[in-house]
C-alpha positions as CSV (number, residue, x, y, z in Angstrom):
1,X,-51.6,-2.9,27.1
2,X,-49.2,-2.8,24.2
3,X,-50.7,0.2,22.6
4,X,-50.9,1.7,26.0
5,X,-47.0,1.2,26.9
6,X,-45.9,2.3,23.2
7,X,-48.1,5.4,23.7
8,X,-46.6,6.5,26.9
9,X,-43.0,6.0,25.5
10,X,-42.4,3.2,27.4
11,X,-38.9,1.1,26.6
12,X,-39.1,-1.8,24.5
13,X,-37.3,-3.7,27.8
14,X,-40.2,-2.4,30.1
15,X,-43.0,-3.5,27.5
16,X,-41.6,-7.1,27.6
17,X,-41.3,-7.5,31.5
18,X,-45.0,-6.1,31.4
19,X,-46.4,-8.4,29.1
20,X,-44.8,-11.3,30.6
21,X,-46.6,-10.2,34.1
22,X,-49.6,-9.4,32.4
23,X,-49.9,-13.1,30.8
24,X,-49.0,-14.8,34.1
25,X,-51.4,-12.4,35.9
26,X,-53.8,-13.9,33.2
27,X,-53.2,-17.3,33.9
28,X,-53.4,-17.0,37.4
29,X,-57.0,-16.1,37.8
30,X,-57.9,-18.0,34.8
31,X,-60.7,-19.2,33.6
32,X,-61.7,-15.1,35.1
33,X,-60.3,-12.7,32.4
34,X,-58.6,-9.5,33.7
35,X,-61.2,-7.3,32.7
36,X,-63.5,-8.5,35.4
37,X,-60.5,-8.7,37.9
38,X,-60.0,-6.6,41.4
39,X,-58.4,-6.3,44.7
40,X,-58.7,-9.8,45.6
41,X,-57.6,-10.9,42.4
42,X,-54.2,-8.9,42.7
43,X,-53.7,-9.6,46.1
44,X,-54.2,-13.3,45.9
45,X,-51.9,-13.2,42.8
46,X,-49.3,-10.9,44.7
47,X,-49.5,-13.3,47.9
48,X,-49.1,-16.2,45.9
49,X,-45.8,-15.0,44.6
50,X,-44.1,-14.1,48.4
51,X,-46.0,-17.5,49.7
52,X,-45.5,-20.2,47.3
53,X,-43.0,-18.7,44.8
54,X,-40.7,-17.1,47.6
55,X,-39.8,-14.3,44.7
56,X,-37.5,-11.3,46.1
57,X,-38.9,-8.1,47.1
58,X,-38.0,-6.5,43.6
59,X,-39.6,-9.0,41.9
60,X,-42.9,-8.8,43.9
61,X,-42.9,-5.0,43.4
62,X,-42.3,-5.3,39.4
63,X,-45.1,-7.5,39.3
64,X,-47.4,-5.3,41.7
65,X,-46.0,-2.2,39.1
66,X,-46.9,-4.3,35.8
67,X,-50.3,-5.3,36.5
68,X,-51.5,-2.0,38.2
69,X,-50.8,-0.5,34.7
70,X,-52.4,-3.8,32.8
71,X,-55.3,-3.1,34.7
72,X,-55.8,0.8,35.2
73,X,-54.0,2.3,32.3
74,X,-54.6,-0.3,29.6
75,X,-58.0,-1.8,30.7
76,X,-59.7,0.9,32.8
77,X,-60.4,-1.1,35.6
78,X,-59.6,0.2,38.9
79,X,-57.4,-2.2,41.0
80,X,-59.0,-1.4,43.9
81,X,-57.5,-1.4,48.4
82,X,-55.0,-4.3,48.0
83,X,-52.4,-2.9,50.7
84,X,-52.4,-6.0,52.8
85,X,-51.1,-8.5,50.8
86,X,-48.0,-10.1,52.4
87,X,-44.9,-8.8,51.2
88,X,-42.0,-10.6,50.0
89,X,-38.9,-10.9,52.2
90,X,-35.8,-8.2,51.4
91,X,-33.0,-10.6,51.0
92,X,-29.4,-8.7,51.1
93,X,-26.7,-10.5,49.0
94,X,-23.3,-9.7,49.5
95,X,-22.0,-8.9,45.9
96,X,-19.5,-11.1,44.1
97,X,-16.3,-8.9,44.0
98,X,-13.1,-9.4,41.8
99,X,-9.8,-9.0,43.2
100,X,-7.5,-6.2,40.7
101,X,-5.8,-9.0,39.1
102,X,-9.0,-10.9,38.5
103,X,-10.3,-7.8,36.6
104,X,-7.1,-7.8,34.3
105,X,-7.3,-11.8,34.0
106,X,-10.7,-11.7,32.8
107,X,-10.1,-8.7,30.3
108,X,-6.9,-10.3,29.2
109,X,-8.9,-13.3,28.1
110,X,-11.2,-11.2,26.0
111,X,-11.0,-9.5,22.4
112,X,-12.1,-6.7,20.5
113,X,-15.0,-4.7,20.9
114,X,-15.8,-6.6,24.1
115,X,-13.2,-6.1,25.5
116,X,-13.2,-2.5,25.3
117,X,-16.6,-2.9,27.0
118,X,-15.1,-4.7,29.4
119,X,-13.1,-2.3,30.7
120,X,-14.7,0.9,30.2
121,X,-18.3,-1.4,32.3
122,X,-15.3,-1.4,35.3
123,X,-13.5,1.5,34.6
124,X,-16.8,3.5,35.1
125,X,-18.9,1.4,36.8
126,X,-21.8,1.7,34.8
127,X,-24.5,-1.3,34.1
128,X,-25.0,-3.7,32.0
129,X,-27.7,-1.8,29.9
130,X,-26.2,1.7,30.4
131,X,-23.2,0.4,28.7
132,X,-24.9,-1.2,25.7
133,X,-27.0,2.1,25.7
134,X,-23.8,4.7,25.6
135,X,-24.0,6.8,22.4
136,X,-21.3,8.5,20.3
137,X,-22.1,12.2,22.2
138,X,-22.0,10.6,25.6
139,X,-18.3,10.2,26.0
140,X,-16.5,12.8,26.6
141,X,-13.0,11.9,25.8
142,X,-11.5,15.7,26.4
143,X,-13.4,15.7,29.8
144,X,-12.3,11.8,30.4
145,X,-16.2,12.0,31.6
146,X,-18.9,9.1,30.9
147,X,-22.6,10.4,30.7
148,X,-25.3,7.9,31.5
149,X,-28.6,9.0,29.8
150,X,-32.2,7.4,31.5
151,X,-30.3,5.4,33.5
152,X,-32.1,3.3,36.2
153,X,-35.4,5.7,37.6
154,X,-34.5,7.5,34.1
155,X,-32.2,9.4,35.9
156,X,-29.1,10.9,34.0
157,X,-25.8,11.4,36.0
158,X,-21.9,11.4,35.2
159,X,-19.4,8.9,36.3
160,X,-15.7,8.9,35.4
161,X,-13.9,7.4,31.9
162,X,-10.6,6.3,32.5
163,X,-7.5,8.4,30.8
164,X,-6.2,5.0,29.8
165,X,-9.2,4.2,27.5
166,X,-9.3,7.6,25.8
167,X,-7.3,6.8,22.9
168,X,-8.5,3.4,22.7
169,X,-12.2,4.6,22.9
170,X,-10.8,7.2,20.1
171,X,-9.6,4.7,17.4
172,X,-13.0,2.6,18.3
173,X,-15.1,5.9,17.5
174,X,-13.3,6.0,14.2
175,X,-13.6,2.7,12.8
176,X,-17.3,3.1,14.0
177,X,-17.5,5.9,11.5
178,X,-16.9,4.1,9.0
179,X,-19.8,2.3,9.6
180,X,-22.2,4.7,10.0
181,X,-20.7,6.5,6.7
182,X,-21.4,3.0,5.1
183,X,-25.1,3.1,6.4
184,X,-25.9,6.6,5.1
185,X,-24.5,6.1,1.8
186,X,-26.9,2.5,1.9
187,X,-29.9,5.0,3.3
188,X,-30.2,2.7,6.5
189,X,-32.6,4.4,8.9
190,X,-31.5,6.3,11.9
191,X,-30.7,4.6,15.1
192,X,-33.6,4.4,17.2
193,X,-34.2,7.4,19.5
194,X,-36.9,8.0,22.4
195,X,-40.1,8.8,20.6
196,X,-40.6,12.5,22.3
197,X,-36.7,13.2,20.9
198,X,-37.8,11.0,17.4
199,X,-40.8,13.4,16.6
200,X,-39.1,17.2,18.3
201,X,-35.2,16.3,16.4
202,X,-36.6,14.6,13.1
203,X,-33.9,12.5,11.4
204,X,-31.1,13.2,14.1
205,X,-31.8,9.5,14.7
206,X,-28.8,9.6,11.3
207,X,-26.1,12.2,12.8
208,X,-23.2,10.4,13.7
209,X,-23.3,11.6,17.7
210,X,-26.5,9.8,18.3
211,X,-25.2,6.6,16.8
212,X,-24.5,3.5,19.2
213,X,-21.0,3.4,20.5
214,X,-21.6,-0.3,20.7
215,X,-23.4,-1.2,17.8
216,X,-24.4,-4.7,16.3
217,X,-22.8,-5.8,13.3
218,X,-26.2,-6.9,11.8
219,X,-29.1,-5.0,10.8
220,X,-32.2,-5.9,12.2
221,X,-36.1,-5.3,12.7
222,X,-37.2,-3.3,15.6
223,X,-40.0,-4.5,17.3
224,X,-41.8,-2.0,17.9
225,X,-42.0,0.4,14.9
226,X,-40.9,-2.7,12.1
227,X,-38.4,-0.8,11.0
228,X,-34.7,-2.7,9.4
229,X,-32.3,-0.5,11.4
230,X,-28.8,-0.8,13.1
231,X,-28.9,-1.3,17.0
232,X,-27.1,-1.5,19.8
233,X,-25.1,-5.1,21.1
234,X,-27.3,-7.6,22.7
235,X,-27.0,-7.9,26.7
236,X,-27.1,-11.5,26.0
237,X,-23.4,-11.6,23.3
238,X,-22.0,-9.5,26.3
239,X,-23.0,-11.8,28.9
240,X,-21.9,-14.5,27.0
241,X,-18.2,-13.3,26.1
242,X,-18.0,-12.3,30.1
243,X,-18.9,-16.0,31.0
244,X,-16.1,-17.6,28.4
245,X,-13.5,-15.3,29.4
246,X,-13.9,-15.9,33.1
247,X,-14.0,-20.1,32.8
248,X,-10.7,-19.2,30.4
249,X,-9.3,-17.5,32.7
250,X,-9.9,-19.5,35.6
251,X,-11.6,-17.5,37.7
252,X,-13.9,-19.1,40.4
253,X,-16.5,-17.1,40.8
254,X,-19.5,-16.6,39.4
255,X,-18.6,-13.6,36.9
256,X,-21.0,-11.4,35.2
257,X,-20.8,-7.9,33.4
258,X,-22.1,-6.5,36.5
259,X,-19.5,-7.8,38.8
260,X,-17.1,-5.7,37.4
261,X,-19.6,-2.4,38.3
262,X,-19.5,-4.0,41.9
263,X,-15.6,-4.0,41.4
264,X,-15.3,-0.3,40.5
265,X,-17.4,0.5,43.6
266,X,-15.7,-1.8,46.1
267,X,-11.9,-0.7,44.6
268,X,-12.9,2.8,45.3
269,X,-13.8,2.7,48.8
270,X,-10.7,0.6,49.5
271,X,-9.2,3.5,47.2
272,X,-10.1,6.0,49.8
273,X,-12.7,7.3,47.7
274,X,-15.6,9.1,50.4
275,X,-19.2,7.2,50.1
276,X,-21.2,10.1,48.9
277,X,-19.0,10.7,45.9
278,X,-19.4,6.9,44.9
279,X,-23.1,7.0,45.6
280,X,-22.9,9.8,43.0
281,X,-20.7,7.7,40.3
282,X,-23.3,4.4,41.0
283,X,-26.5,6.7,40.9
284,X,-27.7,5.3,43.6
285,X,-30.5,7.0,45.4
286,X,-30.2,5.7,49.0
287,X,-26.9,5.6,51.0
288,X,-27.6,2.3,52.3
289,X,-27.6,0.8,48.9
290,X,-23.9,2.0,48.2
291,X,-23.2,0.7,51.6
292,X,-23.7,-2.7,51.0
293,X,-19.9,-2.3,49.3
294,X,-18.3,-1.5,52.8
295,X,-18.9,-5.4,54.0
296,X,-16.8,-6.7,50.8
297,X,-13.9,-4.3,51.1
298,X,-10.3,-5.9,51.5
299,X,-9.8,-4.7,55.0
300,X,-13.8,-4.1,56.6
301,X,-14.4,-1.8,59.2
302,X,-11.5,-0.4,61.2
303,X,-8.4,-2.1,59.1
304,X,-9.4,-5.4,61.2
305,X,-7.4,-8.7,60.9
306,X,-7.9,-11.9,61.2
307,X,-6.7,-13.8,64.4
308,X,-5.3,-16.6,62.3
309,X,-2.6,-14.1,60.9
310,X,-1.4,-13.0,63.8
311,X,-0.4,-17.0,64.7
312,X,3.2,-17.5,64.0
């Protein structure tokens, strides 16, 4: 399965949420090995997940996605009519939403480099992993554009970069060039690129607009190829500094880094900002999905108020 994922190109992420399906898939229909399993095999295992594990829909589906490929791509076996397995439930969550001064409490109570994340993750409303993933050529600080590359369904799209960060987001870009100045002269290897781009572009992997524009301080091994490189942050540091800063600054709510991209989206609507633009800024493919912002805004539906405020 390894050698099949790493052959197709797959991203190091993807490869470790397939394994970990394949292996529970494994132990599931144990002491039977995969090789000899089929349709009732995968649909007990898929039922057994809505049924007894109560897992979301997206969770049934990335399971239903992994070991499809575990067994027709990397073993050969076909998985056979398993359409009528019950499906997990589609549970809607209303997304936690900061207030504007929550935003600027929780940034306030960050530093450095993560701040800078911070605010450029609200100020363009990217994800967690599109952040950590921006490169040196993707920000377009004449342009004040932000250009998401593969984003989620390896779509690309552009999204905007507030004029307040371009000259922060400048200074940044120069201190990291000293550091990729440092690697060269140490003849670190290139950052890591997707293989197709690796084998057409050569050694681009070592020009300076393909570095990270987040990268880690540290070298270290990549898993897949074993080479000592320099890569990008980790999700979890991010998540972790986002956490601290929002029990600092006293804000109760449960805070993540992508709170702040349902921030951007929910500050534009109240903005005035027209659904199909923001659609466009979130890559989102269905309109319902960017609707889901409409039931947190400030003032939903038609300006509506509460009865209570009328009461003098």
């Amino acid at each position: 399965m390894i050698r099949s994922l790493r052959g197709a190109g797959k991203l190091w992420r993807t490869e470790q949420t397939y394994r970990g399906w394949g292996w529970r898939f494994a132990d599931f229909i144990r002491p039977m090995s995969p090789e000899q399993a089929g349709e009732i095999e995968v649909r007990a295992f898929l039922n057994d997940l809505a049924v007894r594990q109560r897992v979301g829909q997206a969770t049934q589906k990335q399971a239903l996605n992994a070991v499809v490929y575990l067994l027709r791509e990397a073993l050969g076996v076909a998985p056979g009519d398993f359409s009528d397995f019950v499906r997990a439930k589609a549970n809607r969550r209303i997304p936690v939403v900061l207030s504007r001064a929550e935003v600027m409490r929780l940034v306030e109570a960050l530093e450095g480099t993560a701040r800078l994340m911070a605010l450029l993750g609200y100020g363009g409303g990217v994800r967690l992993m599109e952040l950590l993933r921006l490169r040196v050529k993707d920000v377009d600080l004449e342009r004040c554009q932000l250009i998401v590359r593969a984003g989620k369904g390896d779509k690309d799209r552009v999204t905007v970069l507030p004029e307040r960060l371009v000259e922060p987001l400048r200074a940044h870009r120069e201190r990291l060039r000293l550091l990729w100045q440092e690697d060269r002269a140490n003849g670190v290897p290139g950052v890591w690129l997707p293989e197709g781009l690796a084998r057409k572009l050569g050694r681009a992997g070592e020009a300076w607009e393909w570095q990270w524009l987040f990268p880690s301080r540290e070298l270290s091994v990549d898993p897949q190829t074993g080479i000592r490189r320099r890569h990008h942050l980790t999700d979890r540091a991010f998540q972790t500094a986002i956490k601290k800063a929002a029990a600092k600054a006293q804000i109760d709510k449960r805070v993540s880094p992508h709170v702040l991209r349902h921030s951007f989206a929910t500050h534009l609507l109240e903005g005035g900002t027209d659904i199909r633009t923001l659609q466009e800024l979130l890559g989102h493919v269905k309109l319902e999905t960017t609707q889901i912002y409409t039931h947190v805004m400030k003032k939903p539906g038609l300006g509506v108020r509460s009865p209570l405020d009328g009461i003098p």
